[in-house]
C-alpha positions as CSV (number, residue, x, y, z in Angstrom):
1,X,-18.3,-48.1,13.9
2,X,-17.2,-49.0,17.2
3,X,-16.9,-46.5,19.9
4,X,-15.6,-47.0,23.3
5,X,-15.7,-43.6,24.6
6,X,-17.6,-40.2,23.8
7,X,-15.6,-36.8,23.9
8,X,-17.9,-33.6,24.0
9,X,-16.9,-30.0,23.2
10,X,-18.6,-28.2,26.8
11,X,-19.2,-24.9,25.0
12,X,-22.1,-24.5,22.8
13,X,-22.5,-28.6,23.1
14,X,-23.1,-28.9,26.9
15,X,-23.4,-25.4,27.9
16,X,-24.3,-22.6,26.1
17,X,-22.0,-20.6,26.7
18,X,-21.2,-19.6,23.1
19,X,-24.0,-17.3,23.4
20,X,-22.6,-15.1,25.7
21,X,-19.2,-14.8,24.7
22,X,-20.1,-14.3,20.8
23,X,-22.4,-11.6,22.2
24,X,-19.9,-9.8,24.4
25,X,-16.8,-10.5,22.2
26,X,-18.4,-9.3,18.9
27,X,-19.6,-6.1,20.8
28,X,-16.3,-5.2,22.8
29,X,-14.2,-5.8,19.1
30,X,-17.2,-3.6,17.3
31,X,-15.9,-0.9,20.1
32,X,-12.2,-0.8,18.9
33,X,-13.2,-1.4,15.1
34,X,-12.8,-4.6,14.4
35,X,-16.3,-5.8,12.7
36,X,-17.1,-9.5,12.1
37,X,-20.2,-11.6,10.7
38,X,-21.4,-13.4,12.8
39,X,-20.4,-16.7,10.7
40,X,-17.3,-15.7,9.7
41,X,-16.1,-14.8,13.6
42,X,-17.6,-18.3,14.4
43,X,-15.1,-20.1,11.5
44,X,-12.1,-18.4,12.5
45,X,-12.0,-18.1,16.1
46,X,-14.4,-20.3,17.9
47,X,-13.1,-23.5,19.7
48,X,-9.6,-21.9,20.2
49,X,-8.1,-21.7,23.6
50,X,-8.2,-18.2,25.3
51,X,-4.3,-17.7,24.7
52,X,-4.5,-18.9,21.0
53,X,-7.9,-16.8,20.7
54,X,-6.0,-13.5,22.0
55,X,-3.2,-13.9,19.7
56,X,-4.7,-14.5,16.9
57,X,-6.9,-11.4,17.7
58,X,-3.6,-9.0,18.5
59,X,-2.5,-10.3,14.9
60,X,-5.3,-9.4,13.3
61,X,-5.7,-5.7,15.0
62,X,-2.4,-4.9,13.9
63,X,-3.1,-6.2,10.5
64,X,-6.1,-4.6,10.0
65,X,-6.2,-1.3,12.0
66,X,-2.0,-0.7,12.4
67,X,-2.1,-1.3,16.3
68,X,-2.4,-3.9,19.7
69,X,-5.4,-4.8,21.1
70,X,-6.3,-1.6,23.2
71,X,-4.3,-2.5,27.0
72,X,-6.9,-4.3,29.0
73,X,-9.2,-5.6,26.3
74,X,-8.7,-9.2,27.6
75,X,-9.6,-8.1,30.9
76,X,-12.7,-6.4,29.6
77,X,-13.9,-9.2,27.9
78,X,-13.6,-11.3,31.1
79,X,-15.2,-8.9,33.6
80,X,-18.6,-8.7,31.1
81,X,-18.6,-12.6,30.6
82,X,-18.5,-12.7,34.1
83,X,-20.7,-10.4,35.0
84,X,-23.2,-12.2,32.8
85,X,-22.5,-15.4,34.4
86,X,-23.4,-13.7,38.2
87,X,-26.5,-12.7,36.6
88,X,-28.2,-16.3,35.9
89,X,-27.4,-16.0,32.2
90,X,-25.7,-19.9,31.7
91,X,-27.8,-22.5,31.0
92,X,-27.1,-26.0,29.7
93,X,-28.1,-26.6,26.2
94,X,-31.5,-28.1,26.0
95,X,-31.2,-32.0,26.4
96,X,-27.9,-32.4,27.3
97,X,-27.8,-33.4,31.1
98,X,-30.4,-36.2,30.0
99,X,-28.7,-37.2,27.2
100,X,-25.6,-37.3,28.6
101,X,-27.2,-39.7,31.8
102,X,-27.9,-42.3,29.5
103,X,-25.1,-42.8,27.6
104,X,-23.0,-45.5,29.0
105,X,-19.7,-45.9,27.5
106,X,-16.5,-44.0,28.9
107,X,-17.4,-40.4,28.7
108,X,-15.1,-37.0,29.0
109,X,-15.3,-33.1,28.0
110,X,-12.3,-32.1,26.5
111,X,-13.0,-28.3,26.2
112,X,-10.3,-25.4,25.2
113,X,-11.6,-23.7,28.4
114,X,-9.5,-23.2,31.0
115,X,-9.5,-25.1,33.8
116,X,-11.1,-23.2,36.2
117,X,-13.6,-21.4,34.2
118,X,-14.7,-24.8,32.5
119,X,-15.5,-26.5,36.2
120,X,-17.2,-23.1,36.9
121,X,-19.6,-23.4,34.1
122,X,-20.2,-27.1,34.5
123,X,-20.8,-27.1,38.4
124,X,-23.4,-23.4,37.5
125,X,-24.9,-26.3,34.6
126,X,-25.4,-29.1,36.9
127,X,-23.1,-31.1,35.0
128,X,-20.0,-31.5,36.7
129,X,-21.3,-34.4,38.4
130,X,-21.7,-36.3,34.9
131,X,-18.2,-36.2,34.2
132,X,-15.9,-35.7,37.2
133,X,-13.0,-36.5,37.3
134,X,-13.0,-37.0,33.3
135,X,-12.8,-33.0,32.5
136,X,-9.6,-31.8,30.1
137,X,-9.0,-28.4,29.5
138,X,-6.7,-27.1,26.7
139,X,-4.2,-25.9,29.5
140,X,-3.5,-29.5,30.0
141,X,-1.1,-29.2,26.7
142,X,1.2,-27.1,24.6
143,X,-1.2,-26.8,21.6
144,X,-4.8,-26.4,21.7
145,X,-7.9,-27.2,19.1
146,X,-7.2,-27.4,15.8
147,X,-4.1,-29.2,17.1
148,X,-4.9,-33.0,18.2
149,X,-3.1,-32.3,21.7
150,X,-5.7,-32.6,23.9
151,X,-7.9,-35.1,22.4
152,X,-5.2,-37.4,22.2
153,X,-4.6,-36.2,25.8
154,X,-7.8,-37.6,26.7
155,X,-7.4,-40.6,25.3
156,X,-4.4,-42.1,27.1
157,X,-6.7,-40.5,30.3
158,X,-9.3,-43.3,29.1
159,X,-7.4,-45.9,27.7
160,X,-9.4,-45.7,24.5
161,X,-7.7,-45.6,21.6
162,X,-8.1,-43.0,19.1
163,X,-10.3,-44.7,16.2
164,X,-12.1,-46.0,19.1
165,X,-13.3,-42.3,20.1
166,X,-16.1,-40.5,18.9
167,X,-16.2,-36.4,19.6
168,X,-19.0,-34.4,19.2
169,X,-18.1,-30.7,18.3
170,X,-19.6,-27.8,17.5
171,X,-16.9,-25.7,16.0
172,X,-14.5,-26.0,12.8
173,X,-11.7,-26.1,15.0
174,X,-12.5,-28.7,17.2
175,X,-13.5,-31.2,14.0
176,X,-10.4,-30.2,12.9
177,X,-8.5,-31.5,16.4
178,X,-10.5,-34.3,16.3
179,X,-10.0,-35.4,12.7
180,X,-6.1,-35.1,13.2
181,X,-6.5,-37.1,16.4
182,X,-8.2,-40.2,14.3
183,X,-11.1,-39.7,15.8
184,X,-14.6,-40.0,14.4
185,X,-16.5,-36.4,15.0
186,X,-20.4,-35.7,14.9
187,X,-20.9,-31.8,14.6
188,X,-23.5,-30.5,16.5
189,X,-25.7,-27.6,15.8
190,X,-27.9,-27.4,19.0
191,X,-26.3,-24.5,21.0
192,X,-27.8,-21.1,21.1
193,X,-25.3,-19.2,18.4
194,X,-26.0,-22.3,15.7
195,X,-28.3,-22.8,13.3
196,X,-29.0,-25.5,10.2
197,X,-26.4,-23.1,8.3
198,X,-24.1,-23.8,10.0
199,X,-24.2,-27.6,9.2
200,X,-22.0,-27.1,5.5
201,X,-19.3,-25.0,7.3
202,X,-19.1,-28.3,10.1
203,X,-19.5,-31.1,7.4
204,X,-16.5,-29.6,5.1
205,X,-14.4,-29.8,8.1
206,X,-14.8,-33.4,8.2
207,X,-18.0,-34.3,10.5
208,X,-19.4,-37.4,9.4
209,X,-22.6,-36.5,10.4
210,X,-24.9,-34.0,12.2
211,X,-27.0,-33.6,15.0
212,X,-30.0,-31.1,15.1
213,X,-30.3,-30.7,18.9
214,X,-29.6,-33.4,22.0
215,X,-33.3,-35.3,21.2
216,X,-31.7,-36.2,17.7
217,X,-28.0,-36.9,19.4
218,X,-29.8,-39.3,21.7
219,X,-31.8,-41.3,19.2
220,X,-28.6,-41.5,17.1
221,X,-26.2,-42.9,19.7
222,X,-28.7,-45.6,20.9
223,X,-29.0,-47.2,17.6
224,X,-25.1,-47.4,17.4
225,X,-23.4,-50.7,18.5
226,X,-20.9,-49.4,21.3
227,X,-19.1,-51.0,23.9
228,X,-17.8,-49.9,27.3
C-alpha cells in the first residue's frame, strides 16, 4: 500500500462540526414535519454539498408532506449554525491538529463545504495553517461527494495519482466519492455525532479499514510504508 498523499473529510474528521449541524438540522426539519433517526439522516444526507443537500431535502418534502421546503428554511438553518459558531461551540476533533503535524506526506482537505464556510471553520480550529493552500471545497466542481469530482480534483492539485491517495472519511458519501475516484479510504468514527455503530454502515460502503479516534489514526499511519 503505497500512499503519496492523505485527503481528509474536514467535517466530523478535523472539526466537529457534524455535531452542530445534525443538531440544528434534525431540529429545524422536526419543526416542518419531517422526522429522521439519527442514523438514517446520517446515511442519506451527510457528506453532501449544501446545494445537493437542499435538493435532495425539497424532494423529499414534497414526497413526503405534498409541499417545498417552507421559504427561508435554508436561511434558517444557516443563521442557527452560525449563531452556534459565534458562541464558541467549534472545536477540532480530539487529536487531529497533532496528528495531522506529524504526518509527512502531501496532505489536503477536500470537504463538500463551501469555500468560505470551510476556511472559517478551519482558521476558528487552528487548522488552517496545516493545510493552506491545499483546501478544496465541493464548489470547486460540477458534482459533489458521492461523485469522484472533487477528489480527483485534488489530485491533479497534488500531482498524486489516484491509487496513490488515501482519504479518510467519515460519511457514506464521501467513501463512496473516494472509492469511485480509485482511491483507498479509511472511515473514521472519531467525530462527536459517531459512534462504533456506525463502523458497518462505513465498511459496506467500501472503507478498508477503521479508525476509533485520531490516537488509533496516528498509530496506524506510522506503521504504513509511505512516501512523499
Amino acid at each position: 500500500m503505497l500512499v503519496k498523499a492523505i485527503l481528509f473529510d474536514c467535517d466530523g474528521v478535523l472539526v466537529d462540526s457534524e455535531v452542530l449541524s445534525l443538531k440544528i438540522e434534525l431540529s429545524a426539519l422536526s419543526e416542518i414535519g419531517l422526522d429522521y433517526t439519527h442514523d438514517a439522516f446520517i446515511d442519506r444526507y451527510m457528506g453532501m454539498s449544501g446545494d445537493d443537500f437542499y435538493s435532495a431535502l425539497e424532494a423529499e418534502c414534497r414526497q413526503r408532506l405534498g409541499r417545498a421546503l417552507p421559504v427561508g428554511f435554508r436561511e434558517t438553518c444557516h443563521a442557527r449554525y452560525r449563531a452556534a459558531l459565534g458562541e464558541g461551540e467549534l472545536r477540532a476533533v480530539p487529536g487531529a491538529a497533532s496528528a495531522v503535524e506529524r504526518i509527512g506526506q502531501r496532505k489536503a482537505v477536500a470537504s463538500s463545504s463551501g469555500t468560505d464556510g470551510l476556511k472559517l471553520k478551519l482558521s476558528l480550529t487552528g487548522l488552517w495553517e496545516a493545510f493552506a493552500p491545499h483546501v478544496y471545497s465541493a464548489d470547486l466542481v460540477s458534482r459533489g461527494k458521492p461523485a469522484p469530482d472533487l477528489f480527483l480534483h485534488v489530485a491533479r492539485e497534488l500531482s498524486v495519482a489516484p491509487e496513490h491517495c488515501l482519504v479518510i472519511e467519515d460519511s457514506v458519501n464521501g467513501i463512496c466519492a473516494a472509492r469511485a475516484a480509485g482511491m483507498q479510504v479509511w472511515g473514521f468514527l472519531g467525530g462527536g455525532h459517531m459512534g462504533e455503530s456506525r463502523g458497518p454502515y462505513l465498511e459496506r460502503a467500501g472503507a478498508s479499514k477503521l479508525l476509533s479516534d485520531w490516537s488509533h489514526a496516528t498509530q496506524v499511519l506510522s506503521s504504513l510504508p509511505m512516501v512523499a
